[in-house]
C-alpha positions as CSV (number, residue, x, y, z in Angstrom):
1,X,41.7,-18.1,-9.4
2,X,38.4,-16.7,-11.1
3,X,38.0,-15.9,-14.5
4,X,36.9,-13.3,-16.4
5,X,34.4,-13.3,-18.8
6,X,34.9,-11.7,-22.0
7,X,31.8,-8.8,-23.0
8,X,31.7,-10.5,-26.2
9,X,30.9,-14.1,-24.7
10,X,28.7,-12.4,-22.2
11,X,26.2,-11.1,-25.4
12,X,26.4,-14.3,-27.2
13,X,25.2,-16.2,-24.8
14,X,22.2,-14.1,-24.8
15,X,19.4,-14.8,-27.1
16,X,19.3,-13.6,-30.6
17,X,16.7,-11.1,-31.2
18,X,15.0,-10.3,-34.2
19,X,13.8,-7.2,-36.9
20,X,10.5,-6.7,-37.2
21,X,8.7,-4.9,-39.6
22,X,7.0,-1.5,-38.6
23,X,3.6,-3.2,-38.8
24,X,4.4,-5.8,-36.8
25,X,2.8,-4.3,-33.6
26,X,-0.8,-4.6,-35.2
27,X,-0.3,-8.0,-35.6
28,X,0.6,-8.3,-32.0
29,X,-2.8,-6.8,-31.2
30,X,-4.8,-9.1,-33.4
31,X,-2.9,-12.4,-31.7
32,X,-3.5,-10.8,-28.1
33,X,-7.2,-10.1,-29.5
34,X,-7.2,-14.2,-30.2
35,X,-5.6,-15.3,-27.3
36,X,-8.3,-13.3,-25.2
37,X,-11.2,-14.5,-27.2
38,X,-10.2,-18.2,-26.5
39,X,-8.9,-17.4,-22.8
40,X,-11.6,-14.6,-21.9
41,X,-12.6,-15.7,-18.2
42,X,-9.2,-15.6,-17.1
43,X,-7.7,-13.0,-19.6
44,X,-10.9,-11.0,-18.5
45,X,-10.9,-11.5,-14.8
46,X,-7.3,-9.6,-14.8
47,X,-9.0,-7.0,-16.5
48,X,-10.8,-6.5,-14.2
49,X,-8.4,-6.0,-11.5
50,X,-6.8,-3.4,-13.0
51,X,-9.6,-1.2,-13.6
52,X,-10.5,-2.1,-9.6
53,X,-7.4,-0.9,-8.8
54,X,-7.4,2.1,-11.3
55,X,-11.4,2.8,-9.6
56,X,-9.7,2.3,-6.0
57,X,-6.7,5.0,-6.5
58,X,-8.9,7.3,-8.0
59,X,-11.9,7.3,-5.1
60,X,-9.2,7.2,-2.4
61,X,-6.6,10.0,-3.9
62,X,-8.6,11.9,-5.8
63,X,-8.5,14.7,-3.1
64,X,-4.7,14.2,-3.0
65,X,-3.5,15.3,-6.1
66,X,0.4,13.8,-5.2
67,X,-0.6,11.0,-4.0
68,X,-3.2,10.4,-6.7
69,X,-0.2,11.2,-9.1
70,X,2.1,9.0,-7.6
71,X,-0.3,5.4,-6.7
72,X,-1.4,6.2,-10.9
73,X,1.8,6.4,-11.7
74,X,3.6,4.0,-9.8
75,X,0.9,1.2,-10.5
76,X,1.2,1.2,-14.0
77,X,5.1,1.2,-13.7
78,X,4.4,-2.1,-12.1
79,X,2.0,-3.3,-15.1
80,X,4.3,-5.1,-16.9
81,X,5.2,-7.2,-13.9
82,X,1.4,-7.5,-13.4
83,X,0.3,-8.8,-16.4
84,X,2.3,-12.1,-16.0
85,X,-0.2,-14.0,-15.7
86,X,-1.4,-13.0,-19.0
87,X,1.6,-14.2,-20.6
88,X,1.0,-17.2,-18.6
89,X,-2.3,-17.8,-20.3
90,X,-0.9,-16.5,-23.9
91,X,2.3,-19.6,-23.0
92,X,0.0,-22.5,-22.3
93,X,-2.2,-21.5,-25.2
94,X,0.7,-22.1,-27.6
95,X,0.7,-25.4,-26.6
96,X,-2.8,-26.1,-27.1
97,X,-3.3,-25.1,-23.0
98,X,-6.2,-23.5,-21.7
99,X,-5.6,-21.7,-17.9
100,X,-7.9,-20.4,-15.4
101,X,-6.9,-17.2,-13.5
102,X,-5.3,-19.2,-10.5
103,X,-3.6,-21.5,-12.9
104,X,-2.2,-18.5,-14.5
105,X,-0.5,-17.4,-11.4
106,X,1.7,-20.4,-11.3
107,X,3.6,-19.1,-14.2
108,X,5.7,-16.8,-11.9
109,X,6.9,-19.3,-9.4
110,X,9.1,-20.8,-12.1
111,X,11.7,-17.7,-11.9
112,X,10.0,-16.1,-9.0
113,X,13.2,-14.4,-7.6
114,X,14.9,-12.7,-10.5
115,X,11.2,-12.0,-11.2
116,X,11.3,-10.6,-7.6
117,X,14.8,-8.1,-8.8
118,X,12.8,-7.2,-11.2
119,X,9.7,-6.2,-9.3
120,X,12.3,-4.5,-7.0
121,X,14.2,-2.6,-9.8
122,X,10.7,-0.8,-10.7
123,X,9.8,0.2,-7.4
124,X,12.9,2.4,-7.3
125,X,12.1,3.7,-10.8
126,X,8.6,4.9,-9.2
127,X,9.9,5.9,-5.9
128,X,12.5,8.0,-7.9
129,X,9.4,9.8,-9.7
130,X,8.0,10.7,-7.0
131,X,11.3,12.3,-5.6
132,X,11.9,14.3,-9.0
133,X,8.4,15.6,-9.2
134,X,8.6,16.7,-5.6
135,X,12.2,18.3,-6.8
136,X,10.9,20.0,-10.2
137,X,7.7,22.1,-8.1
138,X,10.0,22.8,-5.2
139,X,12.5,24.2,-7.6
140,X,10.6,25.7,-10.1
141,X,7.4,26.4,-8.5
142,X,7.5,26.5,-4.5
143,X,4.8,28.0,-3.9
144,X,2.1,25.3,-5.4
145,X,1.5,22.4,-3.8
146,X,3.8,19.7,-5.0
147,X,1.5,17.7,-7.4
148,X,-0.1,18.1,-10.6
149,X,-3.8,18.6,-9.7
150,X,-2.7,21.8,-8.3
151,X,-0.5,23.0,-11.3
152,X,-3.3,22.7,-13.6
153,X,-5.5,25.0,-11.6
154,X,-3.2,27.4,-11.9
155,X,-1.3,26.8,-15.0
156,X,-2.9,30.0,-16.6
157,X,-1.6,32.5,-14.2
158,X,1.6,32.3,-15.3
159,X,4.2,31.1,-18.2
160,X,6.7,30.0,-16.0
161,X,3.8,27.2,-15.0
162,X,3.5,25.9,-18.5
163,X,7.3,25.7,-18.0
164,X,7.3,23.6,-15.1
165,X,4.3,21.3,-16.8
166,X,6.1,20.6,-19.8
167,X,9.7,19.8,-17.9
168,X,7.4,17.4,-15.6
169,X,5.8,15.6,-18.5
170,X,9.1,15.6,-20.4
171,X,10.8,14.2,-17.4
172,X,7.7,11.4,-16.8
173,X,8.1,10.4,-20.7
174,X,11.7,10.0,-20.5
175,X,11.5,7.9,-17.3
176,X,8.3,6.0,-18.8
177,X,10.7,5.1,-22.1
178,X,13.5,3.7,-20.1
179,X,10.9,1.3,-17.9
180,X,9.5,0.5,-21.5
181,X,12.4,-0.5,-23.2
182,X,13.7,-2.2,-20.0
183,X,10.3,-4.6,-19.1
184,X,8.8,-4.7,-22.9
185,X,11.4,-8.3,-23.7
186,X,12.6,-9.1,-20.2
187,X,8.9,-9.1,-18.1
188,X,7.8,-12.6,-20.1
189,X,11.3,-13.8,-20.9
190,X,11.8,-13.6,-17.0
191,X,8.4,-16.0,-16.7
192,X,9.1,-18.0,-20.2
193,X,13.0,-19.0,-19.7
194,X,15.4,-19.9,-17.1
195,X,17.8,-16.6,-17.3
196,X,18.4,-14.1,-14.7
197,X,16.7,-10.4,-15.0
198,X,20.5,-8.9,-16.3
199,X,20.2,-11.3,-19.2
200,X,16.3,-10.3,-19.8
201,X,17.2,-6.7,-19.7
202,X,20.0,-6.4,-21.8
203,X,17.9,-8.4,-23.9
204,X,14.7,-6.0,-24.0
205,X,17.2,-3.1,-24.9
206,X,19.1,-5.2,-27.8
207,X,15.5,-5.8,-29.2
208,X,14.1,-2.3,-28.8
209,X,17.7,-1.3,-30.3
210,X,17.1,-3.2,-33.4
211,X,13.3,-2.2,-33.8
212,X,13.2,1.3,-32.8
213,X,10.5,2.2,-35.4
214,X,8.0,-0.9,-34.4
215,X,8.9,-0.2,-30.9
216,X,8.1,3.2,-31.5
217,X,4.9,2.4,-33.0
218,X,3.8,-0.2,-30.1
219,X,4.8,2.3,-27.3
220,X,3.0,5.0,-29.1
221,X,-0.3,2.2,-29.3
222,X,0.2,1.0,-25.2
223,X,0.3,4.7,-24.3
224,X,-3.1,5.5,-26.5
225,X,-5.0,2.5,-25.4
226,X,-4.0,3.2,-21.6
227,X,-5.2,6.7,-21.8
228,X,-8.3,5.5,-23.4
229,X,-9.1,3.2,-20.5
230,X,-8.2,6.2,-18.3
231,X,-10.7,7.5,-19.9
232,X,-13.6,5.5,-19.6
233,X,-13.3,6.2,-16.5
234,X,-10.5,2.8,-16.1
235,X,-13.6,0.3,-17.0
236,X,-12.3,0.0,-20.9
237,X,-8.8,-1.3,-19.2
238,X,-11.0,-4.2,-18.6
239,X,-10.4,-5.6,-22.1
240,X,-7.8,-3.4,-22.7
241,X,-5.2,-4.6,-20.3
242,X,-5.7,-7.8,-21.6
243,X,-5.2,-7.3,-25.1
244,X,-2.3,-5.5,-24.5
245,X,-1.1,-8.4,-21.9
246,X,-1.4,-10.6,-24.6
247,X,0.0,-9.0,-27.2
248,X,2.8,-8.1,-25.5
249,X,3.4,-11.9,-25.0
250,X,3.5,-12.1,-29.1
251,X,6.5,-9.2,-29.2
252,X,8.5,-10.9,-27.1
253,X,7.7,-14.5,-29.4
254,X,8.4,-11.9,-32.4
255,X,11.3,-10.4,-30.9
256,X,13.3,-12.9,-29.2
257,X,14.4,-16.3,-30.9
C-alpha cells in the first residue's frame, strides 16, 4: 500500500531559502566580477560562444524577421541552462579550484537528467512563444507578416499596430518572468546538489517569493546588461554573459542555505 506524502513534509524537505537585502544583487555582480577575473580563460571562452551564437542568428535570420525573433528568443530562454558551466567554474573556485572550459563541462554530468527535464521544460516554454506570437499577429494583425521586423515597419500606419506591439511585448515579459523565477535558484541547484528539477523549482519560486524586491532589482539588471550586449552588436555578451553567469552562481549561495 503506498503512502501519501503530506504537502507540508513535501516543503520541508526542501531547502531553506533566505531574505536578502535589496542591494544584494550588486554584490552578486562584484563576486561574479571576481570569480571571472581569477577564472577569465574559461569564464571568457563561454563568452565567447554566446556572442558567436548571438553573431550566427543574426547573419543567418536577419532576413527572417520570425525566425530571427524566435532562434533570439529561444536561445536566451535556454541561457540559464547554458551558463552551467559557469557555475561550474564559480563551484570549484569556492574550494580554492581553478577549471578550464572542458573541465567546466563535467559539472553537468553529476545531475545530467533532471538537468535534461529541465532543458526539456524550456524548450516548450520557447516553442510556446513562438505559437502565441504567431496567434497574437494572426488575430490582431493578419495581414503583416507574422514577426516583429515587419510590425515595426509598419507600426505608424495605424494605432491598432501599437496595440498589437504592446500585447506582444507584454505577453514576451510575462513569459520571460515565469522562465526567470523558475531557472534563477533551480539552474545551479540542479548542477550543485543531488535533488530532482521539481525540488529546484519549487525552490527558485520560494526564493523569488521571499525576495521580490532584490529579485526585481536583479531581473531588471540581467535584462539591461543583455540588451546592452545586444547592443554592441552581441560582442559586450563576451564579458557580460560571464559576469552575469557568475553572479548568478552567488544568488543561488545567497539565496539558498
Amino acid at each position: 500500500m503506498s503512502v501519501e506524502t503530506n504537502p507540508t513534509d513535501r516543503l520541508a524537505s526542501l531547502p531553506t531559502v533566505r531574505s536578502v537585502s535589496i542591494g544584494r544583487p550588486f554584490a552578486w555582480l562584484a563576486a561574479g566580477w571576481r570569480d571571472l577575473c581569477a577564472n577569465p580563460i574559461a569564464s571568457l571562452a563561454y563568452g565567447l560562444l554566446f556572442a558567436i551564437a548571438g553573431d550566427l542568428i543574426t547573419i543567418f535570420a536577419w532576413r527572417n524577421g520570425q525566425i530571427f525573433i524566435v532562434a533570439t528568443s529561444g536561445f536566451f530562454l535556454v541561457a540559464p541552462l547554458l551558463a552551467g558551466g559557469l557555475y561550474e567554474i564559480s563551484r570549484r573556485l569556492e574550494s580554492g579550484q581553478k577549471s578550464t572550459f572542458i573541465g567546466s563541462l563535467a559539472g553537468g554530468r553529476r545531475n545530467a537528467v533532471e538537468l535534461a527535464k529541465l532543458g526539456l521544460l524550456l524548450g516548450c516554454f520557447g516553442l510556446a512563444w513562438e505559437r502565441i506570437s504567431r496567434f497574437l499577429f494572426a488575430f490582431l494583425a493578419p495581414e503583416i507578416a507574422p514577426d516583429l521586423l515587419a510590425l515595426l515597419a509598419e507600426i505608424h500606419l495605424s494605432v491598432e499596430h501599437r496595440d498589437l506591439l504592446l500585447i506582444w511585448i507584454l505577453a514576451g515579459g510575462i513569459q520571460a518572468l515565469l522562465v526567470f523565477s523558475l531557472t534563477v535558484v533551480s539552474v545551479p541547484m540542479l548542477l550543485d546538489r543531488a535533488v530532482g528539477v521539481g525540488a529546484a523549482i519549487r525552490t527558485s519560486l520560494r526564493a523569488v517569493d521571499a525576495n521580490l524586491l532584490p529579485m526585481a532589482v536583479w531581473g531588471v539588471t540581467v535584462v539591461t546588461l543583455t540588451a546592452l550586449g545586444f547592443l554592441t552588436l552581441f560582442f559586450g555578451l563576451v564579458v557580460l554573459m560571464p559576469l552575469l553567469g557568475h553572479a548568478t552562481w552567488h544568488a543561488y549561495r545567497d539565496l539558498v542555505n
